[in-house]
N, C-alpha and C positions, 0 to 999 in steps of 0.2 A: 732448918735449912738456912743457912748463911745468904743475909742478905746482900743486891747488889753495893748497897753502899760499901761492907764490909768487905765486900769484896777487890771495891775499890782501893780502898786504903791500904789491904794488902799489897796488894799490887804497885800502888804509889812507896810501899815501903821496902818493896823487894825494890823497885828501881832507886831507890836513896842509897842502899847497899851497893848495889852495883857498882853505881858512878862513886860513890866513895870508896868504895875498894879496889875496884877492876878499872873503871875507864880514869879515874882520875890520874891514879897509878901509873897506867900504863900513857899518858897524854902528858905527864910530868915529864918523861924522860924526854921530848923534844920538843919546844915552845911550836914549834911549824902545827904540832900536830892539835893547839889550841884553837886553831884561826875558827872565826866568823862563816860558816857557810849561808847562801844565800840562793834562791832561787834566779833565774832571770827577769824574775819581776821583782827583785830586791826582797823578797818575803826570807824571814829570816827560818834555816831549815835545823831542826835540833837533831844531836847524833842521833837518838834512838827516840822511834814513837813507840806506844804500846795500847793496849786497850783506855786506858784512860784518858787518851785522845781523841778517844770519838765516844759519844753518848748511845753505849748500849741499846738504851730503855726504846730509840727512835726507830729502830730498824725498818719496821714495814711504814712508817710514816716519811723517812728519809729516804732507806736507799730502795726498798722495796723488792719487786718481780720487773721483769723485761717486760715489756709489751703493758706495762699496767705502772696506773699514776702510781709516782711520781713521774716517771719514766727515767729517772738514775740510773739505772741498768740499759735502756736501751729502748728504739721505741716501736722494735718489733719483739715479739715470743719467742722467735728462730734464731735472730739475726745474722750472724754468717751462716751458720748452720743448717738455715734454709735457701737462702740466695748471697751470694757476694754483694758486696759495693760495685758502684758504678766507675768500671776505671776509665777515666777521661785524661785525656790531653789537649790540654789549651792551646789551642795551634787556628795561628793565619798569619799570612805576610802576602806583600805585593802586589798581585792581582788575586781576583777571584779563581780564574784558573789555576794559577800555582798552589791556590789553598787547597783547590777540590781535589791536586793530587796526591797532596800530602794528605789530607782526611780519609781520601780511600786506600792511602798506603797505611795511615793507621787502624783503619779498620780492619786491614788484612792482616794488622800484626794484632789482634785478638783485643783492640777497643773497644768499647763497649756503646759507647756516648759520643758523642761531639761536644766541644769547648771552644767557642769560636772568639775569637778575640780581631779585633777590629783596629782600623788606623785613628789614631789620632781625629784629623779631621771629621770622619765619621764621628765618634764617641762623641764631639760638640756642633754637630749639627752643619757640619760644610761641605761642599762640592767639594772632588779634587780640583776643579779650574778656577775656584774661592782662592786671591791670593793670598790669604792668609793660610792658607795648605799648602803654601810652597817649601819641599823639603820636606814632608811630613809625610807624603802620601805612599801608603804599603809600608811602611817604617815599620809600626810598633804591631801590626795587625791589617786584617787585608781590609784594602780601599771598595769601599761599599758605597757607592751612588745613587741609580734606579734598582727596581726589579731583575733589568738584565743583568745585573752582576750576581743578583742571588739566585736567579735563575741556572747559572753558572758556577756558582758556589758548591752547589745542590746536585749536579749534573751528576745524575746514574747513583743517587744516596736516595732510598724506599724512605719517604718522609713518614711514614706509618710503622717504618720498622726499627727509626733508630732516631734516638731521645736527643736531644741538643738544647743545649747551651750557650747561652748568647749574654758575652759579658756586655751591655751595652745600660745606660742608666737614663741621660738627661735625652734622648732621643730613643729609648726604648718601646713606644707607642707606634712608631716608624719602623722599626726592625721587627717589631710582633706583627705589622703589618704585612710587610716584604715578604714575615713565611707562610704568614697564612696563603696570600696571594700565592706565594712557587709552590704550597701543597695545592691548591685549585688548579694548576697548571697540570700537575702528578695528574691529577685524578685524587685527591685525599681529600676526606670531607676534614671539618677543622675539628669536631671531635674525636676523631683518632689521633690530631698532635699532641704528642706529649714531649717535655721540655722545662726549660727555664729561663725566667730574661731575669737579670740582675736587678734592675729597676730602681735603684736605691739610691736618690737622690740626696738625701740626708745628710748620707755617710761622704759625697762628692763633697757637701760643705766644709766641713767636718775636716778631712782628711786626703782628698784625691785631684780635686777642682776641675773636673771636666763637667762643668755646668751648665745650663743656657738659660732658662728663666728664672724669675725670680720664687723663693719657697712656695707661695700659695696656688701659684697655675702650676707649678710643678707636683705636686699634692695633690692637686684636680688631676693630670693628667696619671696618677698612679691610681686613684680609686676608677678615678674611668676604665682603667685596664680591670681591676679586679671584677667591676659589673660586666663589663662584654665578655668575658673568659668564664664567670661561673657561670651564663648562660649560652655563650656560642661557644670558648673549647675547655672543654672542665676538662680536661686530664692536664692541663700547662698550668706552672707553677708560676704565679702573677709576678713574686717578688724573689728576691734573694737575696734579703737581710743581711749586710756584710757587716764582719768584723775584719774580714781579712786585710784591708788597706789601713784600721785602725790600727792594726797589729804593726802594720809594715813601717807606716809612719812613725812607732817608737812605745804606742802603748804598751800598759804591764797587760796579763791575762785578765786578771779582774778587770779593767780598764777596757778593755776589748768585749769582753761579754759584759758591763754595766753599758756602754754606749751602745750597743746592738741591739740590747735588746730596749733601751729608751726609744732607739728608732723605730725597734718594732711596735711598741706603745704607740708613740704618734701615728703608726701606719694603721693600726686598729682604730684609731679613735678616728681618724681620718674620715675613715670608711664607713663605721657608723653612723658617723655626722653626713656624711652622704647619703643616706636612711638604709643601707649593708645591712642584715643579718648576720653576726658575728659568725655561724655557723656555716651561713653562707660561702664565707671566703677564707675561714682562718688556716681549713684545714688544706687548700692551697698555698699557704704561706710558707717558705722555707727560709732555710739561713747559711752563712758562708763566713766559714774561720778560716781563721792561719793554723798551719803544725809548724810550732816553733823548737827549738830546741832542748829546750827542755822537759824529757820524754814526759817524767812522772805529772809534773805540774800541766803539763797538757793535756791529759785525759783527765786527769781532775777537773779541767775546764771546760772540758764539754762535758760531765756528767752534772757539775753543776749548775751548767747552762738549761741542759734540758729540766734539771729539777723546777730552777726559777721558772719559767717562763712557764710550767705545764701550772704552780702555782697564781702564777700574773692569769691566766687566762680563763683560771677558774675562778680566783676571789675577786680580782679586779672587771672580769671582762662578763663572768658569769656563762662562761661558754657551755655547753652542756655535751657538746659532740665528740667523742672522745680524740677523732682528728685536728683538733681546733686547740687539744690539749699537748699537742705532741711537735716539738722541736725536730725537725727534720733540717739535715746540716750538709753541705760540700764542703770540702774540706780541701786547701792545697797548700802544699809543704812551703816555707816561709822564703821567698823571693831574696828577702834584708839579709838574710844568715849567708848567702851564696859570697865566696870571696874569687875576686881573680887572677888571686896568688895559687899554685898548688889546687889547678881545677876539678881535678879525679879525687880530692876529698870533696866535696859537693858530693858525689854519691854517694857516701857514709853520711853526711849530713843529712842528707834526702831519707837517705835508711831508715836511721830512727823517729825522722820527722813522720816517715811514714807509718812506721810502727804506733808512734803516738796518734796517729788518729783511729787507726784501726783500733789500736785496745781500746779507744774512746768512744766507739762505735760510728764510726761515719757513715754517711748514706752512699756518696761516691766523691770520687778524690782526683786530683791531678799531682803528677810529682811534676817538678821543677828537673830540668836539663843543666850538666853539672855546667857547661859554657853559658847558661845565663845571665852571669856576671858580666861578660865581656859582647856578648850580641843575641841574634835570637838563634834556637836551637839549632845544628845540622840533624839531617836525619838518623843519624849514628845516634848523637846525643840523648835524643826521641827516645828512642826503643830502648836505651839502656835504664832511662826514667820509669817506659812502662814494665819493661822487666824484672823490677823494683817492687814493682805492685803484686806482679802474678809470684815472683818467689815469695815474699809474706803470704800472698792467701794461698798457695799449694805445696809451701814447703815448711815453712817456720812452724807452722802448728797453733798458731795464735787465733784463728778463726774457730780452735773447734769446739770452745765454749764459750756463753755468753759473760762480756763484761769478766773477763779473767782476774783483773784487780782489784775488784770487788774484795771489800773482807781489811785491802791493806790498812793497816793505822795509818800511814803517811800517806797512800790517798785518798780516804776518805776525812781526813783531819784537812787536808789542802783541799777537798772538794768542800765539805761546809764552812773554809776561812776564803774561798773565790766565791763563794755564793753571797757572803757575809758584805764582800766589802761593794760586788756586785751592787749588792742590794741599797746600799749605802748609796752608789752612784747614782742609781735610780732615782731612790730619795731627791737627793739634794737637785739632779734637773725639773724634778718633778715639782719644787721649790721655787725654781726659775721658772715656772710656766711651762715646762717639755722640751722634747727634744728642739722644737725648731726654736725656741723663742732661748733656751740656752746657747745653742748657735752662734746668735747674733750678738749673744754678749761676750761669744769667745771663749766659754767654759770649758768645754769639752778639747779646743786645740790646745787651749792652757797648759790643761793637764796632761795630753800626751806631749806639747814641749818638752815641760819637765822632766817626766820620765827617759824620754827621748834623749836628751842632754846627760844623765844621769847614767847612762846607758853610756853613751859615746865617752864620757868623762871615765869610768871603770874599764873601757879597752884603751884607751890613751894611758891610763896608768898601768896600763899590764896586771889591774886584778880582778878582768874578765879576760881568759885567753882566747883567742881566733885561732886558731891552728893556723900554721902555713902565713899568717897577716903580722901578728904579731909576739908569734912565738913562734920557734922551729923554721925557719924562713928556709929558703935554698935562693941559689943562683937560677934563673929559667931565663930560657931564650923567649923573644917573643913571642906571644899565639901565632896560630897560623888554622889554615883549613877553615875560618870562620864564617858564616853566614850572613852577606852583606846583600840592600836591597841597594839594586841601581837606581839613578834617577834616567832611565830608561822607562821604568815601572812608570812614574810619574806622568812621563810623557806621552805612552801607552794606553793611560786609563784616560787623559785629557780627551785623549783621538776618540777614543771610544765612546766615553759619554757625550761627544761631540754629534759622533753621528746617530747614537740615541734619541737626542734633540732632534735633529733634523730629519727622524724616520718616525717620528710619533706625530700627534694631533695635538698641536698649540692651542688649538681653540678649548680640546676637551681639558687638557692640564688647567686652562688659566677657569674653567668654570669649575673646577672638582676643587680647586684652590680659595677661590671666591665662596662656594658654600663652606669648606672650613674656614676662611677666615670669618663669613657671620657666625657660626654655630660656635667658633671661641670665643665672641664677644657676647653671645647668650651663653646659658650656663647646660647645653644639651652633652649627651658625652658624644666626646669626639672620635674617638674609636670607628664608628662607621664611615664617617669622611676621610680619616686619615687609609683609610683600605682603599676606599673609595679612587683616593688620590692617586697612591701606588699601584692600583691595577692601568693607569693609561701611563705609567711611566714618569708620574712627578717623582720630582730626585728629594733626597734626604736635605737637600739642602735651602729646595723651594718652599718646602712645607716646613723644615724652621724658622724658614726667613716669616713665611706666611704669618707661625706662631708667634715670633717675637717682636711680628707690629703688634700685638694685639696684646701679649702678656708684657713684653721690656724684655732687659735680660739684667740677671745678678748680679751685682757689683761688690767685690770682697771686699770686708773690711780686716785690716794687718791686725793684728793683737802681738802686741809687746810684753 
């Protein structure tokens, strides 16, 4: 029997014939047809892979079965095959009423999930009548105060029956509060909530900056979430590991999944330094990527994502639970790639973006709205994103077996050279003392600058093209029909939580406040105060204020 080696070399020598016969041949006749191709993450990509790009001998060690370590394949048995992803749409603006109609209009167009996305001042912990929220309020996401606004958010949505998503981070102990509270209103006990709060302070440092304390109470207040949740609502997912704002900011894919999953490291060690059962909480732990544009290299990216970390969690963390081993991911199409030249390509951008996560097995997804370049969705915009979703999984054919790509040389050669440099990244923070303590030396923003600038420098020169931006241009009239938040909204929400205050009990907010502000200078978890709080109507903004006599708040340092 002809060994693998030997068979290698044949192999390596039928492709030396090739390229010196056929492709060299044929690439001579026009210098164009020489050029450099390159990923968008500058990875350099060769015409032709073949089997001697990926290591045979590893098969059941690397890529494996679906539902079984490594988890490469995927990290259900079925996966579409048995249930679809989760199709969500990140949708809020203005007041909480204008959100709640828009949520149940997308419910009715065949939603699955909520994706709730928040204002500005909310996301950093302020009142709308905070003047530092002037102009800001229902802008970027709806304006969330007290209880009564989510009570209102929520209005006529079965908290038991439909899963939500709450982009919120540096104040995300306050919004886990709020739903618990409007499920108790339902009728919903907290272990029927199921959901996700983003939580990922980290990455705010890092990449995002909607911060408010400083890392170490910040840290404190994410394990504290992870102990109250595996014991009071174990079906809600504590974290949601983002790479996605890594992504957006300019990193490469490697770059995006080595920082993510560094955060995730910290978030683990966090918690068992909190005295956590790794088992306890890991298999609540999920994560949130970009789909960027480039199809192939993006499912390379999360197949390599899931291999590392199912890795990290067994030799590093010694996890034993096979939930604790498995990368579970939201995914939504890349924000940065949206241009507001020639807006009706954003849906073909969206397409493939979306295609690439499905082949890469996503858990559930939001597409991006082709006018998100220019304001926030209209409802037309909306439904042509999530239409986007339901034609790939009922029409394209792409769900009806697992991990389809599986087998390619070029993506399995790009999934172990993303896992490689990944891994590398890890390393070298791990060098610097982890994720937080790399942070503060500016490593991680360093290097998405760089790439970032490297990026912007190859479409400035025209050899990265943009469709429609810097190639293929046309004449276009202004936008028009776009989605603008009045400062009506502003003034609206002031009145409102105006007479909030003046219909609630001063006496009780200022004593639900007073016990969390002792219980954050002791080291108790705060989670029951901060519910505590929000059940008589303390606003998001008193209970950070509360927090930030007692922790400070961040202060950036610029890295040059």
């Amino acid at each position: 029997m002809e060994s693998l080696s030997d068979l290698r070399k044949k192999i390596q020598e039928a492709y030396n014939t090739w390229d010196e016969k056929v492709y060299q041949k044929s690439t001579a006749k026009a210098p164009e047809w020489k050029k450099e191709f390159s990923t968008v993450s500058f990875n350099p990509v060769k015409p032709l892979y073949t089997s001697n790009d990926v290591n045979g001998e590893d098969y059941q060690e690397k890529i494996g079965f679906p539902g079984m370590y490594p988890y490469t394949r995927g990290v259900q048995p079925t996966m579409y095959r048995g249930r679809l992803w989760t199709m969500r749409q990140y949708a809020g603006f203005g007041t909480a009423k204008e959100s709640n109609e828009r949520y149940r209009y997308l419910l009715g167009q065949g939603q699955m999930g909520l994706s709730v996305a928040f204002d500005l001042p909310t996301q950093i912990g302020y009142d709308s009548d905070d003047p530092l929220a002037y102009g800001e309020v229902g802008k970027v996401g709806v304006a969330v105060d007290t209880l009564a606004d989510m009570e209102i958010l929520f209005n006529q949505i079965p908290l038991d029956k439909v899963s939500t998503s709450m982009t919120i981070n540096a104040p995300a102990s306050v919004l886990l509060a709020l739903y618990i509270a409007v499920a108790e209103k339902q009728g919903v006990s907290r272990e029927k909530l199921s959901g996700t709060i983003q939580n990922d302070i980290l990455k705010e440092y890092i990449a995002r900056g909607t911060y408010i304390f400083p890392t170490k109470p910040s840290m404190r207040l994410i394990t504290n979430i992870f102990e109250f949740c595996s014991k009071e609502v174990p079906k809600w997912n504590t974290i949601s590991i983002s790479g996605y704002h890594i992504r957006e900011a300019g990193s490469t894919a490697a770059q995006e999944v080595g920082f993510t999953l560094a955060d995730g490291i910290a978030y683990v060690d966090a918690a068992i330094k909190a005295g956590l059962d790794v088992d306890q909480f890991a298999g609540r732990l999920s994560f949130f990527f970009n789909a960027h544009n480039d199809l192939l290299e993006e499912v390379a990216k999360y197949r390599a994502a899931r291999r590392l970390w199912a890795k990290i969690m067994k030799e590093r963390f010694s996890a034993k639970d096979a939930k604790s081993l498995m990368l579970r991911f939201h995914t939504q199409t890349a924000g940065s790639t949206l241009t507001a030249q020639q807006v009706d390509n954003n849906i073909v951008r969206v397409t493939v973006q979306t295609l690439a996560a499905v082949l890469g097995g996503t858990q559930s997804l939001h597409t991006n709205s082709r006018d998100e370049a220019l304001a926030l969705p209209t409802e037309d915009a909306v439904r042509i994103a999530l239409r986007t979703q339901q034609i790939v999984a009922h029409e394209s054919g792409v769900v009806n077996t697992i991990d389809p790509l599986a087998g390619s040389y070029y993506v399995e050669s790009m999934t172990d050279q993303i896992e490689s440099e990944a891994a590398e990244y890890i390393a070298k923070i791990d060098s610097l003392g982890g994720a937080a303590a790399a942070i503060e030396t500016g490593y991680q923003q360093s290097e998405i600058q760089k790439a970032a600038y490297r990026y912007e420098k190859e479409i400035e020169a025209k050899e990265r093209i943009i469709v429609g931006m810097n190639k293929f241009q046309i004449e276009e009239p202004a936008p028009s029909g776009l989605l603008k938040i009045d400062m009506k909204v502003q003034e609206e929400q002031v009145k409102f939580l105006a007479g909030i205050r003046a219909g609630r009990s001063a006496a009780e907010v200022d004593a639900k406040l007073e016990a969390l502000k002792n219980a954050a200078a002791g080291d108790a978890n705060l989670m029951p105060y901060i519910v505590d709080a929000v059940r008589v109507y303390a606003s998001i903004g008193e209970i950070s204020n509360t927090l930030r006599g007692v922790f400070g708040e961040y202060k950036e340092t610029v890295f040059i």
